[in-house]
C-alpha positions in Angstrom: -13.0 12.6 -34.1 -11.3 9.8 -36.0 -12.9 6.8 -35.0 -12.4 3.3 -37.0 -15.0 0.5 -36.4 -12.7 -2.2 -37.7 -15.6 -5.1 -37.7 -19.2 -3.6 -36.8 -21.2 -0.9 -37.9 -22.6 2.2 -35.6 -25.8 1.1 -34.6 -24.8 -2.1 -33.6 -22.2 -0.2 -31.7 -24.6 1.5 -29.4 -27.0 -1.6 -29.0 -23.6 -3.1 -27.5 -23.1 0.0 -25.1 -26.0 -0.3 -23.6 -27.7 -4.2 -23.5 -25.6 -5.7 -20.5 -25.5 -2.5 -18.1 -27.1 -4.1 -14.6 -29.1 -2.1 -12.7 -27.3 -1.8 -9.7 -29.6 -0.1 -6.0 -26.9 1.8 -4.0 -27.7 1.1 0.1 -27.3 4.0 1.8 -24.7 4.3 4.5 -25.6 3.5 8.3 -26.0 5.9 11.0 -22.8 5.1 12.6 -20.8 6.1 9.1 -22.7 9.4 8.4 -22.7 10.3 12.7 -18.4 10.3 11.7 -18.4 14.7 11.4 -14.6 15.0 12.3 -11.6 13.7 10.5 -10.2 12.4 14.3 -13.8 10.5 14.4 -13.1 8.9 10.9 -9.7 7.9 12.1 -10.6 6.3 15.7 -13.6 4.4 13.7 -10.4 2.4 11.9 -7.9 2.8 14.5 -10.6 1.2 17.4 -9.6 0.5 20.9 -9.3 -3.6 19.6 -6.0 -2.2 17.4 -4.9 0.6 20.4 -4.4 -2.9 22.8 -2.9 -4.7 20.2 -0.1 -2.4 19.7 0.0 -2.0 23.1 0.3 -5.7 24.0 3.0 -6.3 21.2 5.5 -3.5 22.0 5.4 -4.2 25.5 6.4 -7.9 24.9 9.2 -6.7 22.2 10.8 -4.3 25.0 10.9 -6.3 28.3 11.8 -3.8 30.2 9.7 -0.1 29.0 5.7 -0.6 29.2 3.9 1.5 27.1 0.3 3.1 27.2 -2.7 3.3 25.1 -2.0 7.4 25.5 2.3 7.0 24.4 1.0 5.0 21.3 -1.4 8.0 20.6 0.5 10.5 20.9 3.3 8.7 19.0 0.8 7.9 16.2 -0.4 11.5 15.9 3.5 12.8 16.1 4.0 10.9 12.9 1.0 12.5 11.0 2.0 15.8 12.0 6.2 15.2 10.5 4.1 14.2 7.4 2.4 17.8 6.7 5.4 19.7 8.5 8.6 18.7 7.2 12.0 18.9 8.3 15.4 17.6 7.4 16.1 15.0 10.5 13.2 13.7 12.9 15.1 15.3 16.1 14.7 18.9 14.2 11.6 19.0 16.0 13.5 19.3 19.5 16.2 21.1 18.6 16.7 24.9 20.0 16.9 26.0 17.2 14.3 24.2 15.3 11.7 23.6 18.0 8.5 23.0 17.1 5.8 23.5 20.0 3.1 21.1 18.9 5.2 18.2 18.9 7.8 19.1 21.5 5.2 19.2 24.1 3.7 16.3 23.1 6.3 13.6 24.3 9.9 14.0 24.7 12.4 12.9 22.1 13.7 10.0 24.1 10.2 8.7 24.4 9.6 9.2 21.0 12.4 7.4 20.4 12.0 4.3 22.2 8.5 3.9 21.0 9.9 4.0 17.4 12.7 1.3 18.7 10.3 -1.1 20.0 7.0 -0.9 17.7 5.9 -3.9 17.2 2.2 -5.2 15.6 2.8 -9.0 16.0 4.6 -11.6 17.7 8.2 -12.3 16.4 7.8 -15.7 18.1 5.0 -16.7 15.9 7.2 -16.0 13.0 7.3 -18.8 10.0 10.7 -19.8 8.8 11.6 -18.5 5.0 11.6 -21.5 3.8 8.5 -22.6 4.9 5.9 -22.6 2.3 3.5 -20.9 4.7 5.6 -18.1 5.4 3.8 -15.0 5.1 6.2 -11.7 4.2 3.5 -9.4 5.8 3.8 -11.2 9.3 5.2 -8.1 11.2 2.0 -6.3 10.1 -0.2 -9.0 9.4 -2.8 -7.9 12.1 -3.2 -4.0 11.2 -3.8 -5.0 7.6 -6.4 -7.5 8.2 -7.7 -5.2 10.9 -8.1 -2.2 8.5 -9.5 -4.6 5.4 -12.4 -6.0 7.8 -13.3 -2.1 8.7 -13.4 -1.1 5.3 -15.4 -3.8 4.4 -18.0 -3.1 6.7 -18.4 -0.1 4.6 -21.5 -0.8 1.6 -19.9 -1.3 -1.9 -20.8 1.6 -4.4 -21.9 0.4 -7.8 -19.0 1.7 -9.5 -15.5 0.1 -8.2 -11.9 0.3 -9.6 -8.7 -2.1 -9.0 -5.7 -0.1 -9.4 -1.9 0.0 -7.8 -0.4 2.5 -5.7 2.9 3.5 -4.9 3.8 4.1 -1.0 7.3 6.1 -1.4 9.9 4.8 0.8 13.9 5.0 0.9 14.2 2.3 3.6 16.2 -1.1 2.5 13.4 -3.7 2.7 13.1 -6.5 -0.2 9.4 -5.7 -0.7 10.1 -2.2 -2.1 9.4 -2.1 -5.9 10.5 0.3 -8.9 8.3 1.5 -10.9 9.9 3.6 -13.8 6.8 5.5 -14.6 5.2 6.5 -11.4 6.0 10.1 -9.6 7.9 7.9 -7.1 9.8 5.5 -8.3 10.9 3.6 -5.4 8.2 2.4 -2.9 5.8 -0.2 -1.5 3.2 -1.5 -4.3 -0.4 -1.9 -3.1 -3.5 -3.2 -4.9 -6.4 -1.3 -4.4 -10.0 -1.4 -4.1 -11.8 1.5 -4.3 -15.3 3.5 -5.4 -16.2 6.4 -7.4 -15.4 8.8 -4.6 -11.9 8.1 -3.9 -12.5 5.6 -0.8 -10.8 2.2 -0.2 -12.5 -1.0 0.1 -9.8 -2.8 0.4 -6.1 -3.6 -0.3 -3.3 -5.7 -0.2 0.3 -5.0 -0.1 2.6 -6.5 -3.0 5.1 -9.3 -1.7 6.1 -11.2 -5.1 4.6 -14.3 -3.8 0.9 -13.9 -4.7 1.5 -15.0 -8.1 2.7 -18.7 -6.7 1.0 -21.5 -7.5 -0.1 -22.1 -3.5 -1.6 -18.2 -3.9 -4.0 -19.0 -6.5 -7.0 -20.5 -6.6 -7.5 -22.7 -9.3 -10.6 -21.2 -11.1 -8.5 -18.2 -11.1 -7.9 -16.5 -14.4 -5.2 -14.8 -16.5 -5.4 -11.3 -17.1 -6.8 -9.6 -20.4 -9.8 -11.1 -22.4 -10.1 -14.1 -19.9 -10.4 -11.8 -17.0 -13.5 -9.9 -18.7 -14.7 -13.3 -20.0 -14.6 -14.2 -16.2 -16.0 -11.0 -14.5 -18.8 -11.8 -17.4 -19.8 -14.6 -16.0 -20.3 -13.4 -12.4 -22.4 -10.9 -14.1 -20.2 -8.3 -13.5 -19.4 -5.3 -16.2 -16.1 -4.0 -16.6 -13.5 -1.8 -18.2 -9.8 -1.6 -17.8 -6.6 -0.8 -19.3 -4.9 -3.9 -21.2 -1.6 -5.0 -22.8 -1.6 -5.5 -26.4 -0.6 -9.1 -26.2 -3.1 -9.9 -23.8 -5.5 -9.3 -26.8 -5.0 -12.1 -29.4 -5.9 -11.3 -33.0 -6.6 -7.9 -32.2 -6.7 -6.3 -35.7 -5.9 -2.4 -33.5 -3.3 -1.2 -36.1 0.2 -1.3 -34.6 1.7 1.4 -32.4 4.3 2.1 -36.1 0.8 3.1 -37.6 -0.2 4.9 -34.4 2.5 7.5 -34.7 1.2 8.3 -37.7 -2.2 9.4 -36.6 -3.3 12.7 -34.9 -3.6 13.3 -31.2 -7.2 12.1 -30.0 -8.0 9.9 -33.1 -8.7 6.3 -31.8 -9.8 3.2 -33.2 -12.0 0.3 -32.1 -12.4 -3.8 -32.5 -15.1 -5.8 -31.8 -15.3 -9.3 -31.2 -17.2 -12.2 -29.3 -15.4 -14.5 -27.0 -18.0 -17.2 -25.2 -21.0 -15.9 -26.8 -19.5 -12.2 -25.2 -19.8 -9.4 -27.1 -16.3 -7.3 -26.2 -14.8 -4.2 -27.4 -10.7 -3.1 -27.7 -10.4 0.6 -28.1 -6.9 2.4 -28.6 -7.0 5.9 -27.8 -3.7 8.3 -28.9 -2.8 10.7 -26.2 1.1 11.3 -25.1 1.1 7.6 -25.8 -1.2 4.9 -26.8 -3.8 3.7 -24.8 -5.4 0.3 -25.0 -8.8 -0.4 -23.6 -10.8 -3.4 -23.7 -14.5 -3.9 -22.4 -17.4 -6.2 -22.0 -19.9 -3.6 -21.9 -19.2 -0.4 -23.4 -17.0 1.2 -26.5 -15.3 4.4 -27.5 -18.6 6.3 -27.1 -19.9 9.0 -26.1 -17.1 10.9 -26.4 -16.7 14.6 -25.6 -13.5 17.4 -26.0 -11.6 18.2 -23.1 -9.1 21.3 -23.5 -4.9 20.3 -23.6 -1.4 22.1 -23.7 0.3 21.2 -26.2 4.3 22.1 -25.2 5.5 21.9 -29.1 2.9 24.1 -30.4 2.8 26.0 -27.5 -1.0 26.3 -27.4 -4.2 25.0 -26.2 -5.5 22.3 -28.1 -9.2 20.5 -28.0 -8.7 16.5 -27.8 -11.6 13.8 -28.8 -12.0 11.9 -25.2 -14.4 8.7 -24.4 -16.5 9.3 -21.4 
């Protein structure tokens, strides 16, 4: 593995790896989160009786003249997860003669269906902030299910290990909040910010609106991203790792991406420096493209070889990867 410690020498290297890991006591989950056997049991745990009423209450006031049940909202719920694992072409497909399909056919009739989808409602349009109102909050029409959802997560215990990342929610409908995102699988879609542990869980999120970055969003002790974000996580006496922007690095002395091209696949190289009495570490790691890391409490190793097709050569290769 090519490796180039631009500014420190191995063993300091490994004294840096391992001086600031916390030791960090995992609680074990409570009964009433390992008694959940069933994946319908996992979903009524987040989707309580508290948010069936809600819904409930909120679509009946949006349609005046239709009252809907805690059963029609069901069944329209679990109608919707169903069109998601069998697909077809137009949502009435699955009451057509020719197309029928039983499970969801007998469930509710298509003009019930229907109306439900018309009227849906999670909060009340009355309530509604104008635009222009700097307390207007883009997310009022679902305001109530997310904050419902975050506080049940949240009752979950934290692992040790957490990760903030986006995700993209595929969409084709004509709403202002949907985002493009060139390199994702979907391109067009909802962006959400997530929380979540080592086993694929969510802790949390938030759905991106464009107006978190305003000054009025932000607390004041908040900080930019790159070096001052680990600098700040530090402080809290929190360790972390994440992807980073090369000009969110300053004085970086990781040779540019010109020099990169240059090098073989899996060769990386690493910078250290201390910011605040901090001891931080900026790896760039060569893959299909270049890959900037940046660390208060780890660098580039251990490393180990992971096995990758290579489409030119048309072969197998072994790559150098940091654990």
């Amino acid at each position: 593995m090519e490796i180039n410690y631009l500014n420190s020498n191995l063993r300091d290297l490994k004294k840096f790896c391992y001086q600031k890991f916390v030791k960090f006591a995992d609680k074990p989950l409570p009964s009433k989160f390992t008694d959940l056997s069933t994946p319908l049991s996992f979903f009524n745990y987040f989707f309580d009786e508290k948010l069936y009423d809600l819904i409930v209450e909120q679509t009946n006031l949006f349609s005046y003249d239709n009252v809907f049940t805690k059963k029609d909202i069901q069944k329209y719920l679990g109608i919707c997860i169903f069109t998601s694992v069998v697909h077809m072409s137009s949502v009435r497909d699955y009451w057509s003669q020719g197309l029928r399909f039983e499970p969801i056919a007998e469930t509710m009739s298509l003009n019930n269906f229907e109306k439900i989808r018309r009227y849906l409602h999670f909060n009340d349009n009355s309530t509604m902030l104008p635009k222009d109102h700097p307390d207007n909050d883009r997310l009022h029409k679902i305001r109530p299910v997310v904050d419902h959802l975050n506080n049940k997560y949240q009752r979950i215990p934290f692992s040790r290990d957490l990760c903030v990342d986006e995700q993209q929610c595929a969409t084709k409908a004509r709403m202002y909040l949907k985002q493009y995102m060139p390199m994702k699988p979907h391109k067009w879609g909802y962006k959400l910010f997530m929380l979540c542990d080592v086993n694929g869980f969510a802790d949390k999120f938030e759905i991106y609106t464009s107006s978190e970055n305003l000054p009025k969003n932000r607390l004041p002790t908040e900080p930019d991203l790159g070096v001052k974000l680990i600098d700040y996580l530090n402080e809290h006496g929190i360790n972390s790792l994440g992807t980073v922007r090369k000009n969110r690095t300053p004085n970086s002395k990781i040779p540019s991406d010109n020099m990169l091209k240059k090098c073989k696949r899996g060769s990386s190289f690493e910078y250290m420096a201390t910011y605040k009495n901090t001891n931080k570490s900026s790896v760039t790691w060569k893959d299909n493209k270049n890959v900037s890391l940046l660390s208060n409490y780890c660098g580039s190793l251990p490393y180990t070889k992971v096995k990758h097709f290579d489409r030119k050569k048309n072969k197998t290769l072994k790559l150098n990867v940091q654990l």
